[in-house]
mmCIF file as Biopython writes it, N, C-alpha, C and O atoms, coordinates in Angstrom:
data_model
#
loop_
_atom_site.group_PDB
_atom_site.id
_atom_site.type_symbol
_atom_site.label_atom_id
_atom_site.label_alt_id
_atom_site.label_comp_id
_atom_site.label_asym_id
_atom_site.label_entity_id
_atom_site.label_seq_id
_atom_site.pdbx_PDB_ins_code
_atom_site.Cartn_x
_atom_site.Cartn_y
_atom_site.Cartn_z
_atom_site.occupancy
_atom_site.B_iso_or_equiv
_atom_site.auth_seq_id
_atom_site.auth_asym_id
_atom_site.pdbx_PDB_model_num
ATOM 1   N N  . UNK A ? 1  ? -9.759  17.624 -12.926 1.0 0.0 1  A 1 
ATOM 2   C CA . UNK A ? 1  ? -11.158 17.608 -12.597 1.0 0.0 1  A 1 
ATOM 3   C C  . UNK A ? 1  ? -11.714 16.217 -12.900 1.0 0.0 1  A 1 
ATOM 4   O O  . UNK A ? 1  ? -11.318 15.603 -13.891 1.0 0.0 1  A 1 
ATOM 5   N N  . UNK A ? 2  ? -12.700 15.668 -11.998 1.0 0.0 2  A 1 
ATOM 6   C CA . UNK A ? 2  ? -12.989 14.181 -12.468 1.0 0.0 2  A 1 
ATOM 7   C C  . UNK A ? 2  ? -14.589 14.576 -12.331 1.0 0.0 2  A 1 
ATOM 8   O O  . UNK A ? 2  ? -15.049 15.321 -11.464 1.0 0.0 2  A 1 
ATOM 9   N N  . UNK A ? 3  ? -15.349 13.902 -13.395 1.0 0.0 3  A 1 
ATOM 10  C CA . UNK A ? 3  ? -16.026 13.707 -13.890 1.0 0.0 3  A 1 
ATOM 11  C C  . UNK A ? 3  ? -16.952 12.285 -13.264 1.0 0.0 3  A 1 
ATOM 12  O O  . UNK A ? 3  ? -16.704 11.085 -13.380 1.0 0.0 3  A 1 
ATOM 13  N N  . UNK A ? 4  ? -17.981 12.927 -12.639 1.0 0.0 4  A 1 
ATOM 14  C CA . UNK A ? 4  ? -18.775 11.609 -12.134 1.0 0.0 4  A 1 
ATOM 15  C C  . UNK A ? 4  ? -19.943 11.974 -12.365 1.0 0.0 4  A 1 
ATOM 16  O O  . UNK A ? 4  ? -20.330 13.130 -12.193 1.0 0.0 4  A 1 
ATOM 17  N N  . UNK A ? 5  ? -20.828 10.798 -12.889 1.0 0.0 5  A 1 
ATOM 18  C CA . UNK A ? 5  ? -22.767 10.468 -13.368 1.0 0.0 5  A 1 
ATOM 19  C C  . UNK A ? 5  ? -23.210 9.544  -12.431 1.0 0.0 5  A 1 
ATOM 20  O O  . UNK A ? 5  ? -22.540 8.702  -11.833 1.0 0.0 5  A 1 
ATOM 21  N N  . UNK A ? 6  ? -24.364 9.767  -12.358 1.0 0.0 6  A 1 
ATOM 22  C CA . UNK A ? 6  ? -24.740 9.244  -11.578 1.0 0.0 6  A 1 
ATOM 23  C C  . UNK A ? 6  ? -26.801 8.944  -12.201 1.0 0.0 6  A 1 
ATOM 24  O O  . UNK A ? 6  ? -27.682 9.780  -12.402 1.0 0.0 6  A 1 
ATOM 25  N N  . UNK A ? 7  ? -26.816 7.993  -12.271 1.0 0.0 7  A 1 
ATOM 26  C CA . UNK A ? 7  ? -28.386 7.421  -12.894 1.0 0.0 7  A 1 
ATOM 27  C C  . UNK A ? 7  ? -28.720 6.241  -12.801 1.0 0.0 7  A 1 
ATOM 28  O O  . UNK A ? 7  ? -27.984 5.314  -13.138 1.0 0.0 7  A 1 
ATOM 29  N N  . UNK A ? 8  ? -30.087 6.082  -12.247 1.0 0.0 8  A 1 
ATOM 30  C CA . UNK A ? 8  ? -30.616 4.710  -11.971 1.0 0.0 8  A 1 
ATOM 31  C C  . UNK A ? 8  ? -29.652 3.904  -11.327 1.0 0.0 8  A 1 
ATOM 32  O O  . UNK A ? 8  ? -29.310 2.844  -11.852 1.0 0.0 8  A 1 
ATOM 33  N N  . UNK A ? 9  ? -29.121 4.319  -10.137 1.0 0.0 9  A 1 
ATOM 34  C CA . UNK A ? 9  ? -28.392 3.267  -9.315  1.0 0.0 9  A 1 
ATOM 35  C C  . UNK A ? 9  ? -27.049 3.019  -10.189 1.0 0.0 9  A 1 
ATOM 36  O O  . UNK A ? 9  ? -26.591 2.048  -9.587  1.0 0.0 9  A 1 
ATOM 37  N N  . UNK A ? 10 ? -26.512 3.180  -10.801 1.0 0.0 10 A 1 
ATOM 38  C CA . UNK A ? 10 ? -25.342 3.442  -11.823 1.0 0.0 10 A 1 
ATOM 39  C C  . UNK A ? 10 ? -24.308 4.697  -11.443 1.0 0.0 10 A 1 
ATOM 40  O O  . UNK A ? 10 ? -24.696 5.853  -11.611 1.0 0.0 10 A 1 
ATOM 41  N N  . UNK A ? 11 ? -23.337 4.493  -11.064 1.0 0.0 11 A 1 
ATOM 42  C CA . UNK A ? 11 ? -22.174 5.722  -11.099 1.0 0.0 11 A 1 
ATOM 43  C C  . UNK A ? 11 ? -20.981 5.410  -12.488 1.0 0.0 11 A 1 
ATOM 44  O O  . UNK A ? 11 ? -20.402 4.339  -12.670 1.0 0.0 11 A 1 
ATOM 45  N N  . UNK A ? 12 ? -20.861 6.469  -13.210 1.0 0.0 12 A 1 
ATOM 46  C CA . UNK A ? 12 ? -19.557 6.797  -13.979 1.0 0.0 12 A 1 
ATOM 47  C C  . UNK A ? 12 ? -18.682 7.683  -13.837 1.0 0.0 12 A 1 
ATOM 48  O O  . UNK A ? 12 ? -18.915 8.892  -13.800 1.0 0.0 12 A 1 
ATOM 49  N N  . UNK A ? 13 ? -17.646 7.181  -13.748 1.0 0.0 13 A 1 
ATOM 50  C CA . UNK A ? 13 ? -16.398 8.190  -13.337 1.0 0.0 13 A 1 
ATOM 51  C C  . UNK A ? 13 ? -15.235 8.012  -14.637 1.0 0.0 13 A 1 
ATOM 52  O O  . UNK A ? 13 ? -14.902 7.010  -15.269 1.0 0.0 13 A 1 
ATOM 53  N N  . UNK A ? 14 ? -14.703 9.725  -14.745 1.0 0.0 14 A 1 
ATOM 54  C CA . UNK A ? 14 ? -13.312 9.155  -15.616 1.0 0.0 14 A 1 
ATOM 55  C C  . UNK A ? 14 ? -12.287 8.504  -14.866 1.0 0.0 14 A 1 
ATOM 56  O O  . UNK A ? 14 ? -12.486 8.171  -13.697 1.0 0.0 14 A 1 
ATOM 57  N N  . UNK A ? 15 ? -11.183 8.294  -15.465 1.0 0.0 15 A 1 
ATOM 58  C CA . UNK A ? 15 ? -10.088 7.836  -15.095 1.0 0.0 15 A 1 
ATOM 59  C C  . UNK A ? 15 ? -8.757  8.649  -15.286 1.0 0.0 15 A 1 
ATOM 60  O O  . UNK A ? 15 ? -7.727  7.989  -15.425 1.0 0.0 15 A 1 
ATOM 61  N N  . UNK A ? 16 ? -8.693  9.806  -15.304 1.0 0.0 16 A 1 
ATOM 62  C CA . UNK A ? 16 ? -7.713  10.655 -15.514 1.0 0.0 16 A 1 
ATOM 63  C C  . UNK A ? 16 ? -7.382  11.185 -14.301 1.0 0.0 16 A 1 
ATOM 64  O O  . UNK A ? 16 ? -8.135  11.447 -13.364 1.0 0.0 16 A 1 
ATOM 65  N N  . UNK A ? 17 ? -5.989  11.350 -14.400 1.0 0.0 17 A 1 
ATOM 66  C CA . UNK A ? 17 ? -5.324  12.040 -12.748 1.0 0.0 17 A 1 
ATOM 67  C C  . UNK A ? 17 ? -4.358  13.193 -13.643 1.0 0.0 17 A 1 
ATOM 68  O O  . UNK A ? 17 ? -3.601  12.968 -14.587 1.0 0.0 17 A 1 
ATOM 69  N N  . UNK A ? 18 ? -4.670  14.431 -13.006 1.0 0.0 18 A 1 
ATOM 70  C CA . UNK A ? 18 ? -3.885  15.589 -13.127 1.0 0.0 18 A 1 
ATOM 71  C C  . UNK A ? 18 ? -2.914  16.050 -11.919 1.0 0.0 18 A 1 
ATOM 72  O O  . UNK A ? 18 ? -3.030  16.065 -10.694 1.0 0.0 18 A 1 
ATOM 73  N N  . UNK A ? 19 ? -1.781  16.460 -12.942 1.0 0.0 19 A 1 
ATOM 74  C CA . UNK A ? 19 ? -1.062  17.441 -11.496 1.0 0.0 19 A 1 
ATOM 75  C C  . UNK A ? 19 ? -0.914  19.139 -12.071 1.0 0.0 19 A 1 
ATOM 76  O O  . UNK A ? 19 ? 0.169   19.489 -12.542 1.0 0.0 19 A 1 
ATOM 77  N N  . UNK A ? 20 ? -1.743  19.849 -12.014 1.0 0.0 20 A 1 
ATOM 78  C CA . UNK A ? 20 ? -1.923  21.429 -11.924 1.0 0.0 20 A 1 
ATOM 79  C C  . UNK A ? 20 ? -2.690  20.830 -13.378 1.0 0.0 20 A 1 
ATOM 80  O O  . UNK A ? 20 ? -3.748  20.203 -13.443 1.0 0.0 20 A 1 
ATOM 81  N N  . UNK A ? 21 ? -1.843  21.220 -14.428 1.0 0.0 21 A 1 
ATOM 82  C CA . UNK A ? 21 ? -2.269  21.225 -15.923 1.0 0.0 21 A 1 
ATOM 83  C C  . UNK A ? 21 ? -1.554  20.184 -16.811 1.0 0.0 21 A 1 
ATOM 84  O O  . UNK A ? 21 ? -1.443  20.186 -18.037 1.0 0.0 21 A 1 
ATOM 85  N N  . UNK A ? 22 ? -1.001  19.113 -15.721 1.0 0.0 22 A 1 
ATOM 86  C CA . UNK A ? 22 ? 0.065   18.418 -16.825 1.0 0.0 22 A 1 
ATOM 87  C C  . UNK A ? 22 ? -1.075  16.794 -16.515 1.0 0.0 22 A 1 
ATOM 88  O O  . UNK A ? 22 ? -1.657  16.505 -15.469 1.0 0.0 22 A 1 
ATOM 89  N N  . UNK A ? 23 ? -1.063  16.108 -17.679 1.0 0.0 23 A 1 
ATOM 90  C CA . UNK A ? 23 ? -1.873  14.956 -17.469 1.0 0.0 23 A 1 
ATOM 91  C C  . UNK A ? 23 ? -1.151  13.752 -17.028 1.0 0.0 23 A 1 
ATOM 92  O O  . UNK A ? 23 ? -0.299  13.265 -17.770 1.0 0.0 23 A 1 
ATOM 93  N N  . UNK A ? 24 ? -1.470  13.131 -15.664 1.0 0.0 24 A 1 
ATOM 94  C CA . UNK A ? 24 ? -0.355  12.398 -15.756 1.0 0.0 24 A 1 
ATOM 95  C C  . UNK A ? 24 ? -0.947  10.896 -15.443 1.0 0.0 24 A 1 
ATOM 96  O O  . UNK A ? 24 ? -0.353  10.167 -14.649 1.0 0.0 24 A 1 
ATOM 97  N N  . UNK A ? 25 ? -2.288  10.423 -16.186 1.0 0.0 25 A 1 
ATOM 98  C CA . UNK A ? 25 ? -1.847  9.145  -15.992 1.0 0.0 25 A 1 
ATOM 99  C C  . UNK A ? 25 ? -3.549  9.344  -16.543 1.0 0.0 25 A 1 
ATOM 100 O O  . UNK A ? 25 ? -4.316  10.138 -15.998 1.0 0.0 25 A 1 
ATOM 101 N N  . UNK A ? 26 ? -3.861  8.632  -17.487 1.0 0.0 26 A 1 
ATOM 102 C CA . UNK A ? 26 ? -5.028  8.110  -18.183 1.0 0.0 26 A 1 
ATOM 103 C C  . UNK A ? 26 ? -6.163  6.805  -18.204 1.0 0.0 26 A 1 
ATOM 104 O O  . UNK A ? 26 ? -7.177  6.601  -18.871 1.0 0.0 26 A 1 
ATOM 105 N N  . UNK A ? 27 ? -5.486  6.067  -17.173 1.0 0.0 27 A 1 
ATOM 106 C CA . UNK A ? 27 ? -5.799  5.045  -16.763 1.0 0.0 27 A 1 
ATOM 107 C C  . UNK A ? 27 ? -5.833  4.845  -15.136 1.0 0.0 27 A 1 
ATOM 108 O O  . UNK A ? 27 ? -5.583  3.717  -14.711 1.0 0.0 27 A 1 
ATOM 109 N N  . UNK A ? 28 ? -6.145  5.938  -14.175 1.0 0.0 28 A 1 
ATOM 110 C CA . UNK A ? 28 ? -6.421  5.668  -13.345 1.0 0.0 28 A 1 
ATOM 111 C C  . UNK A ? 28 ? -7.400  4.493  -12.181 1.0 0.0 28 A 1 
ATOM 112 O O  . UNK A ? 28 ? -8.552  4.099  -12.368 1.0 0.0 28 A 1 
ATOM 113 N N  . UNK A ? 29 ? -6.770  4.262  -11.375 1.0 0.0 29 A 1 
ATOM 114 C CA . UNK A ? 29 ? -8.056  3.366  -10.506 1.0 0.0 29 A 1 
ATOM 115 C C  . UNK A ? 29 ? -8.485  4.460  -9.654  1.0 0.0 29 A 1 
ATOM 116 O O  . UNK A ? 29 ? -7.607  5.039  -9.014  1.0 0.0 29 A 1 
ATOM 117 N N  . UNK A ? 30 ? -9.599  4.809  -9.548  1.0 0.0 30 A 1 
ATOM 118 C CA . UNK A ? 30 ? -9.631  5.598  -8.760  1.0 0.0 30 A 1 
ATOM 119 C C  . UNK A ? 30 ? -11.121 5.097  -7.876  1.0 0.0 30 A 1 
ATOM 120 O O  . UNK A ? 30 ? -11.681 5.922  -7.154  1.0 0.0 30 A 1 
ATOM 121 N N  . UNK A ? 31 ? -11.573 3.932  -7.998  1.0 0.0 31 A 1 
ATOM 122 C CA . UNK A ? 31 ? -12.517 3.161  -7.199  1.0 0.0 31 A 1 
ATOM 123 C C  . UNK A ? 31 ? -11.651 2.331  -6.491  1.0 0.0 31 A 1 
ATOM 124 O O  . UNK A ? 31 ? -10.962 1.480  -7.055  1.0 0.0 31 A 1 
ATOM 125 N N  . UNK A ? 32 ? -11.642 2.571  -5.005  1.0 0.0 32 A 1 
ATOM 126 C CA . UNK A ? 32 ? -11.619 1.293  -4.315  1.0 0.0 32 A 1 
ATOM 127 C C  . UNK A ? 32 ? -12.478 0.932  -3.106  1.0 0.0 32 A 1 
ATOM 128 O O  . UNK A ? 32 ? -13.141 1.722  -2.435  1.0 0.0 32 A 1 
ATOM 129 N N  . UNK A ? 33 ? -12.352 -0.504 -2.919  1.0 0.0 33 A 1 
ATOM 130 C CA . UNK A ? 33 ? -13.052 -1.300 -2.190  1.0 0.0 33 A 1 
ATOM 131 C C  . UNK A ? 33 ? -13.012 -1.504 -0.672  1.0 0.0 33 A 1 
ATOM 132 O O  . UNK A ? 33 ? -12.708 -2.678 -0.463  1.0 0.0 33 A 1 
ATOM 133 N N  . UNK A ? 34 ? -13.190 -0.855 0.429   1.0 0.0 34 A 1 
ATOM 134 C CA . UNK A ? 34 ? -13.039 -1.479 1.321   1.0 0.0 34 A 1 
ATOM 135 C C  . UNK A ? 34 ? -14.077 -1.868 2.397   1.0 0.0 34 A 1 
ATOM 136 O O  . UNK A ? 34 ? -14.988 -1.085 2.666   1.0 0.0 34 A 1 
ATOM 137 N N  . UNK A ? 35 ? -13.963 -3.039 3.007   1.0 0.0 35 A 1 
ATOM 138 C CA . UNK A ? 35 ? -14.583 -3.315 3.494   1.0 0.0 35 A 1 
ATOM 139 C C  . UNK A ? 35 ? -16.596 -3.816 3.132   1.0 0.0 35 A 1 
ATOM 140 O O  . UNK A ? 35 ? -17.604 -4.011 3.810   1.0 0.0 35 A 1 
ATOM 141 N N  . UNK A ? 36 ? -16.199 -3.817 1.638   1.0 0.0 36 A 1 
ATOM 142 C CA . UNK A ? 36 ? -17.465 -3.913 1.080   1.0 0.0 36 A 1 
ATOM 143 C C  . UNK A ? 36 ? -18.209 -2.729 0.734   1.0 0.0 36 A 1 
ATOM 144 O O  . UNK A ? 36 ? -19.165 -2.712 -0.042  1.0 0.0 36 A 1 
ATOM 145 N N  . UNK A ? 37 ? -17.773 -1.838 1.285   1.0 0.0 37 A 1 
ATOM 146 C CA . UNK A ? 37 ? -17.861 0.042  0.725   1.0 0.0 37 A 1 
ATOM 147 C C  . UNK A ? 37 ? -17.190 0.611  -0.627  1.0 0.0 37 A 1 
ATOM 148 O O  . UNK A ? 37 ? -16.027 0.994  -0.499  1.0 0.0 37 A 1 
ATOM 149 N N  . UNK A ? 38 ? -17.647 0.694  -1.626  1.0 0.0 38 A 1 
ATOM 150 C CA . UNK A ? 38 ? -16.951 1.051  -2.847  1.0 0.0 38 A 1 
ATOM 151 C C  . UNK A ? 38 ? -16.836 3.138  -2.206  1.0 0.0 38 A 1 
ATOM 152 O O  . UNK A ? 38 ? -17.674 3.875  -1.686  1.0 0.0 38 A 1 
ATOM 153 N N  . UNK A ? 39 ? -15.708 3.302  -2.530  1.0 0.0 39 A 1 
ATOM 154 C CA . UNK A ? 39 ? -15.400 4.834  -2.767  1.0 0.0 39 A 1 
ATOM 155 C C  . UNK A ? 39 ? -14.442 5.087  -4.076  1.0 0.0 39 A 1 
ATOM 156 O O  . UNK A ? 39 ? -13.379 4.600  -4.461  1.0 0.0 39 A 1 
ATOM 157 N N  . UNK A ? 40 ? -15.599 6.374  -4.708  1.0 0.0 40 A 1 
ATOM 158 C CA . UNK A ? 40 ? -14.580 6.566  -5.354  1.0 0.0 40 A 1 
ATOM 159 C C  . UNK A ? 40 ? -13.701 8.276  -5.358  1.0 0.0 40 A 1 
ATOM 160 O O  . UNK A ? 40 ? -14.231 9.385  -5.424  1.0 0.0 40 A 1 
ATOM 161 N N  . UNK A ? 41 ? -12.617 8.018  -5.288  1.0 0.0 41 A 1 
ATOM 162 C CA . UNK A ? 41 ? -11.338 8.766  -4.439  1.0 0.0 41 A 1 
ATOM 163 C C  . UNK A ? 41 ? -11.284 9.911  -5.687  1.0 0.0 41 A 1 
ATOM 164 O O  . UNK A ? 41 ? -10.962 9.610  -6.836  1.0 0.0 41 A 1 
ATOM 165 N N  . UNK A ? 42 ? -11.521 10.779 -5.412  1.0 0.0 42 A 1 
ATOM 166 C CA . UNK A ? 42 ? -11.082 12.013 -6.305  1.0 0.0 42 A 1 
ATOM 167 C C  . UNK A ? 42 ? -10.172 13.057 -4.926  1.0 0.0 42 A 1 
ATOM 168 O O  . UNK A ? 42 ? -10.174 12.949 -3.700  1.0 0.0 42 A 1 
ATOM 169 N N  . UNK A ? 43 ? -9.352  14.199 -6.044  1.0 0.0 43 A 1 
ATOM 170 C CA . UNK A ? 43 ? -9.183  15.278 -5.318  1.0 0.0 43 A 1 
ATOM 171 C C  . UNK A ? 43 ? -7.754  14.453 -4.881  1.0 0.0 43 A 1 
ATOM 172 O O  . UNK A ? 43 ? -7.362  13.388 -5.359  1.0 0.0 43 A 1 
ATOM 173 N N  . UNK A ? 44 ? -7.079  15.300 -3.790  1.0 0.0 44 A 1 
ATOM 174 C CA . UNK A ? 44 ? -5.558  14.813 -3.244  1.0 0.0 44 A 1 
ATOM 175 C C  . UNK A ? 44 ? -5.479  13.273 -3.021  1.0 0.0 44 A 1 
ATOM 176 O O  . UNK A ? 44 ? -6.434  12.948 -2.316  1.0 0.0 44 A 1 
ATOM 177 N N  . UNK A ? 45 ? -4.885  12.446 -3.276  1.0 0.0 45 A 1 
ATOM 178 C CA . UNK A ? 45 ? -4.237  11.184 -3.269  1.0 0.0 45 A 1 
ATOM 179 C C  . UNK A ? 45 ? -3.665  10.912 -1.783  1.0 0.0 45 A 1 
ATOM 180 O O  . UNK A ? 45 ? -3.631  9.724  -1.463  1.0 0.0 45 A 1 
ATOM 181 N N  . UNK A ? 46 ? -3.237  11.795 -0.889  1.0 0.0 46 A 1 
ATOM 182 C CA . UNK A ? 46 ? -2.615  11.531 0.416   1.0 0.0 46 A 1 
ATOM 183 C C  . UNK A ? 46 ? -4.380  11.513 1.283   1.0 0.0 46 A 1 
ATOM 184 O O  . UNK A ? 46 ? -4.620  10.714 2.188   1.0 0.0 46 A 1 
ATOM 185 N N  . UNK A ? 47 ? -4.943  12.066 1.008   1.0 0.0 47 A 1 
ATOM 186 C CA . UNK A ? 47 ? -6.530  11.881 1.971   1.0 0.0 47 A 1 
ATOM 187 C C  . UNK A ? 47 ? -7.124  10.815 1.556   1.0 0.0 47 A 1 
ATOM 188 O O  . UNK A ? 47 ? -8.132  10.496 2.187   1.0 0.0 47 A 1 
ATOM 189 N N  . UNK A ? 48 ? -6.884  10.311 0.885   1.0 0.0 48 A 1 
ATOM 190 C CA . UNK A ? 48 ? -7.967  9.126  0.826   1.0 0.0 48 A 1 
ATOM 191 C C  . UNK A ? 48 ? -7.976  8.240  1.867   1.0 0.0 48 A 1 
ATOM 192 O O  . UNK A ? 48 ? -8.998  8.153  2.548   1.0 0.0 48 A 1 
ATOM 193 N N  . UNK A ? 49 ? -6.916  7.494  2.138   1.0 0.0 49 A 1 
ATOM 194 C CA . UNK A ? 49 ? -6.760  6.426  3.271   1.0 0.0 49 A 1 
ATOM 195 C C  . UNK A ? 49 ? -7.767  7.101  4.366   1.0 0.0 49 A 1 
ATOM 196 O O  . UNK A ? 49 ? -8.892  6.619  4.502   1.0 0.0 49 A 1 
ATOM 197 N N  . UNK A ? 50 ? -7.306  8.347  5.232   1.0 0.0 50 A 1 
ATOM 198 C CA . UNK A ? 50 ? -7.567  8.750  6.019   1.0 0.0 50 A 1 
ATOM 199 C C  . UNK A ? 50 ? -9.160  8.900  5.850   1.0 0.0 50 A 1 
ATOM 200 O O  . UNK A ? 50 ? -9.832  8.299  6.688   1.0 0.0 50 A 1 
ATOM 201 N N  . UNK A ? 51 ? -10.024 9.831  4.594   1.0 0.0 51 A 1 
ATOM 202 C CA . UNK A ? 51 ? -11.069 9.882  4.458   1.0 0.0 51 A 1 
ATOM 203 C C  . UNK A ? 51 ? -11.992 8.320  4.102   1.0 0.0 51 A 1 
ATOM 204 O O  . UNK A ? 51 ? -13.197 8.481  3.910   1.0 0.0 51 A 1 
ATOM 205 N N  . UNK A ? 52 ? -11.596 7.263  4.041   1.0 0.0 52 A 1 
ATOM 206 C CA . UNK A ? 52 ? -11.785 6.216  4.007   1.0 0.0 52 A 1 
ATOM 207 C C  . UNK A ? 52 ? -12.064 5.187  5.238   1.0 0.0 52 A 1 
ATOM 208 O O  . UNK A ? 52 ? -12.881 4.271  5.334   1.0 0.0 52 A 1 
ATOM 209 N N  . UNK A ? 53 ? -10.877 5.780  6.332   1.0 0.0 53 A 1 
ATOM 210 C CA . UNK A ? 53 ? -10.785 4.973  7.530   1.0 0.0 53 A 1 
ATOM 211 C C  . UNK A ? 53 ? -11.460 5.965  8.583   1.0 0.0 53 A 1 
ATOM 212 O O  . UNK A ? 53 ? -11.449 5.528  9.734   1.0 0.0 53 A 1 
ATOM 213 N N  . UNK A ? 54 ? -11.981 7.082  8.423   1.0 0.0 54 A 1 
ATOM 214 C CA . UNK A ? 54 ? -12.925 7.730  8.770   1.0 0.0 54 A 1 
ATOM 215 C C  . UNK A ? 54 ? -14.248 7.859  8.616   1.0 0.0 54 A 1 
ATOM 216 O O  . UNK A ? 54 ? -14.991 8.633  9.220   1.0 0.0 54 A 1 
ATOM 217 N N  . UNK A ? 55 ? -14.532 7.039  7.748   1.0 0.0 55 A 1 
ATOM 218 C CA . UNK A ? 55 ? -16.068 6.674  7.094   1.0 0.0 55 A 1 
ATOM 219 C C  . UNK A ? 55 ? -16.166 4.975  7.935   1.0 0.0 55 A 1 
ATOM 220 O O  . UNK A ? 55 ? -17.175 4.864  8.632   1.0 0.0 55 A 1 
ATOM 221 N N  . UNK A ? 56 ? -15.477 4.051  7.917   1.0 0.0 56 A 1 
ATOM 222 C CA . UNK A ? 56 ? -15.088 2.982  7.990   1.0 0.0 56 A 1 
ATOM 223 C C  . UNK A ? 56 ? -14.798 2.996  9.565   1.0 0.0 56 A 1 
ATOM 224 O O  . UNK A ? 56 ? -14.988 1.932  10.154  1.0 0.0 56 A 1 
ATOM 225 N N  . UNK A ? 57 ? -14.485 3.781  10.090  1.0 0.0 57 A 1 
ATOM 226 C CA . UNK A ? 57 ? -14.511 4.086  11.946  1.0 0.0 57 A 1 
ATOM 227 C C  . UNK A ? 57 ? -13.143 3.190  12.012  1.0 0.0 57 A 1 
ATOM 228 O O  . UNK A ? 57 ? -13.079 2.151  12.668  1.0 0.0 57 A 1 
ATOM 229 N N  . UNK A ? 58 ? -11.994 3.755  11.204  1.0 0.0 58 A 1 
ATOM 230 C CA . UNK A ? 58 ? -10.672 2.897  11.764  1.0 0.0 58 A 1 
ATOM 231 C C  . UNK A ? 58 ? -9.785  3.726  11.185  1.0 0.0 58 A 1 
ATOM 232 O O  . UNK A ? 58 ? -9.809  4.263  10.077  1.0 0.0 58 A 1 
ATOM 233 N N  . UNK A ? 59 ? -8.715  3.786  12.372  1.0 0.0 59 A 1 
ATOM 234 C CA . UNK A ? 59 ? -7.441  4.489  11.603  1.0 0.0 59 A 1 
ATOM 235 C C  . UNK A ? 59 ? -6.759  4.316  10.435  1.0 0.0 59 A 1 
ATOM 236 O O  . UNK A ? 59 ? -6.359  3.223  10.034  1.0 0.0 59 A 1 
ATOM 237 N N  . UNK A ? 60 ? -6.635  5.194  9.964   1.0 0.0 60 A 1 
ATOM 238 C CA . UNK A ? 60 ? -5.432  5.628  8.430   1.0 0.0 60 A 1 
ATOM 239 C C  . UNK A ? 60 ? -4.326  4.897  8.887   1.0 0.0 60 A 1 
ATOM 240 O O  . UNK A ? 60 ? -4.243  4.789  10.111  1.0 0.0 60 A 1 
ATOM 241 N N  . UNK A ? 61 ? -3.706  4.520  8.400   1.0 0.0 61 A 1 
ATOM 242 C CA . UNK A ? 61 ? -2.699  3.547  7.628   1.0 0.0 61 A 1 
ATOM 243 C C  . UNK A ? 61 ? -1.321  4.967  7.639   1.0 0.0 61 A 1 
ATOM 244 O O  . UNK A ? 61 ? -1.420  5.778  6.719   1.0 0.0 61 A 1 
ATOM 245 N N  . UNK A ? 62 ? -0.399  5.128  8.441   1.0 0.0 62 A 1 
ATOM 246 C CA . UNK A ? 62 ? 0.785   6.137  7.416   1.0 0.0 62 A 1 
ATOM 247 C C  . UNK A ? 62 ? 1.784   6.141  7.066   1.0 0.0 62 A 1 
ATOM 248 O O  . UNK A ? 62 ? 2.188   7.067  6.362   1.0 0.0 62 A 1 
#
């Protein structure tokens, strides 16, 4: 589950990535940049590109 705030023009997000119940990485990036569009990517790891280059009006990358 990721954890995002949001106040006065300010977003906070954790950095933890789970797989079911096992923790597997504590230091996630899970903001990225494209095109001058910050997203930040929660939820399945294989949609992002796609939900990214769909916001962005350009094909996913596969």
């Amino acid at each position: 589950m990721t954890t995002i705030a949001y106040k006065d023009g300010v977003i906070a997000y954790d950095s933890r990535t789970t797989g079911g119940t096992t923790i597997s990485d504590d230091d996630s990036g899970k903001l990225q940049t494209v095109d001058g569009v910050q997203f930040i990517c929660t939820g399945c790891a294989c949609d992002f590109d796609a939900l990214i280059a769909g916001y962005i009006g350009t094909v996913a990358s596969s």
